[in-house]
C-alpha positions, 0 to 999 in steps of 0.5 A: 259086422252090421249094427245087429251083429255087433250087439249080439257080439260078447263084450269079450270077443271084441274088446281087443279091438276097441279103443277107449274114451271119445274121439273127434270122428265120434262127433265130426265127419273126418272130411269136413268136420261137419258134426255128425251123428254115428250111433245108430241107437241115436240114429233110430230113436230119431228116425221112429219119431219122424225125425231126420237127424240130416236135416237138423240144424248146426245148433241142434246137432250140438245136443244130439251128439251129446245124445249119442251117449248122455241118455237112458238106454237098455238091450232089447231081445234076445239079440241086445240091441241097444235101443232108446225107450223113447218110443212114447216120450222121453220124460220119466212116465213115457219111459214106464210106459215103453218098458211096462208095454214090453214088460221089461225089467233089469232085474228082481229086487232081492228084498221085494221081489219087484221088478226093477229098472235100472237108469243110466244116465239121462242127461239128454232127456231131462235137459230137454224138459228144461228152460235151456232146452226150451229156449234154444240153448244147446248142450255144447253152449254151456260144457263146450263154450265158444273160445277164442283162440287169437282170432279164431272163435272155436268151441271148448273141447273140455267138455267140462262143468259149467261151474268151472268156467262160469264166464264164457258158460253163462254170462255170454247169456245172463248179465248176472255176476259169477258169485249169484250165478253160482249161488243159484246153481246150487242151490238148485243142486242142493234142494234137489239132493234133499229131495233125493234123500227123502226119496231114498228114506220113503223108499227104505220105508217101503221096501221094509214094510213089504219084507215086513209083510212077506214075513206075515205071509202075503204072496205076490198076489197080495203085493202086486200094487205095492211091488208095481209102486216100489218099482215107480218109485225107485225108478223115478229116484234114479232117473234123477239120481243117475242124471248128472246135474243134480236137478239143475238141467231141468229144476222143476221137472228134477222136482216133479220127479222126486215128488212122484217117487216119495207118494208113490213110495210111500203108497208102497208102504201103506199097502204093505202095512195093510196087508200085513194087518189083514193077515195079523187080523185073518190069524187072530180070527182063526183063533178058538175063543179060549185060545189053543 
């Protein structure tokens, strides 16, 4: 069908022809079972940031066909062509600023009005903020670890959490007993999701303070800022909320992130309680003395 066509297609039309779940040619050249890359999103994403995939090393590739699916994606055009908006970055602020350029958005807040994006599940480009990325690690050593089946070394195909498999996933690098390398995971995991909730509860605030000041009366010219910063905050919420290692793939960035979500949030709700005030302040002025 060719990659455009096929984007283009309804899900509807083609839906007896596909299979579900993930299969080994997925990931493997059927062949030589050399990894391989066949998502073209992958594929052009790397290539419009001069990088040739073909060249990568073996450990590379062991993330990149994780990056064939573990990452933030949207349809652009009217043609949907699944694309990657890593066009200025892959960290949370160059993903605004691909979508700002195109004046994306996913769709209109029903409260707000804000126009909204939406994050999948960027696994792949939170990781690569991380100390494992930085340090050579690859997505396969820790959801895939190598094995040994009698004398073969082969890797987990379980693809499977860390957690659950602590001794091959994590002590082959930290000499660390299993109890502590857990206890370190969640705790990461675990002030992350506090994070998260007080993102959610600033962002609430916002949203309540804007509804608050549409009832008073103020336009979208009058919220422009406070729209622009409820749709940073809530996207920076679900970058973290969508990526699926609750902080751990990159603890201070996940953290960053989350700070970034409740200022910008809470900004919101400032500028709509002053707005709000204007308006209470502009009636109380065109008042009579005397009432009436």
């Amino acid at each position: 069908m060719g990659w455009e066509t096929f984007n283009r297609t309804p899900y509807n039309d083609l839906k007896d022809e596909l299979h579900l779940g993930t299969s080994c040619a997925d990931c493997h050249d059927p062949q030589t079972m050399a990894l391989r890359l066949t998502r073209p999103a992958l594929i052009n994403a790397l290539a419009a940031q001069g990088i040739d995939w073909t060249q990568a090393s073996r450990q590379e590739m062991r993330s990149y066909v994780c990056a064939q699916c573990h990452v933030e994606y949207y349809f652009l055009g009217d043609d949907k062509l699944l694309t990657f908006p890593w066009s200025m970055g892959m960290r949370v602020d160059d993903i605004e600023a691909h979508y700002d350029r195109y004046g994306f958005k996913d769709w209109t807040h029903a409260e707000t009005g804000a126009p909204m994006i939406k994050i999948q599940h960027p696994e792949f480009e939170l990781a690569s903020t991380g100390i494992h990325a930085r340090s050579g690690v690859a997505c396969a050593d820790c959801h895939m670890p190598f094995i040994r089946e009698g004398g073969v070394k082969i890797s987990d195909h379980w693809i499977r959490s860390p957690l659950v498999n602590l001794n091959n996933a994590c002590q082959t690098c930290h000499n660390i007993p299993e109890e502590e390398l857990r206890a370190r995971v969640l705790t990461i995991q675990d002030t992350t999701a506090r994070l998260l909730r007080s993102s959610e509860h600033a962002i609430l605030d916002a949203i309540d303070a804007i509804v608050a000041a549409r009832e008073a009366g103020a336009t979208d010219e009058d919220l422009a800022d406070a729209l622009q910063l409820h749709r940073r905050a809530s996207m920076r919420w679900d970058f973290v909320s969508s990526e699926n290692s609750t902080g751990f793939h990159s603890p201070q960035e996940a953290a960053r992130v989350l700070a970034d979500s409740i200022d910008f949030a809470r900004q919101a709700q400032l500028i709509a309680v002053q707005v709000a005030a204007n308006l209470d302040a502009q009636r109380a002025s065109a008042v009579p003395v005397g009432g009436g």
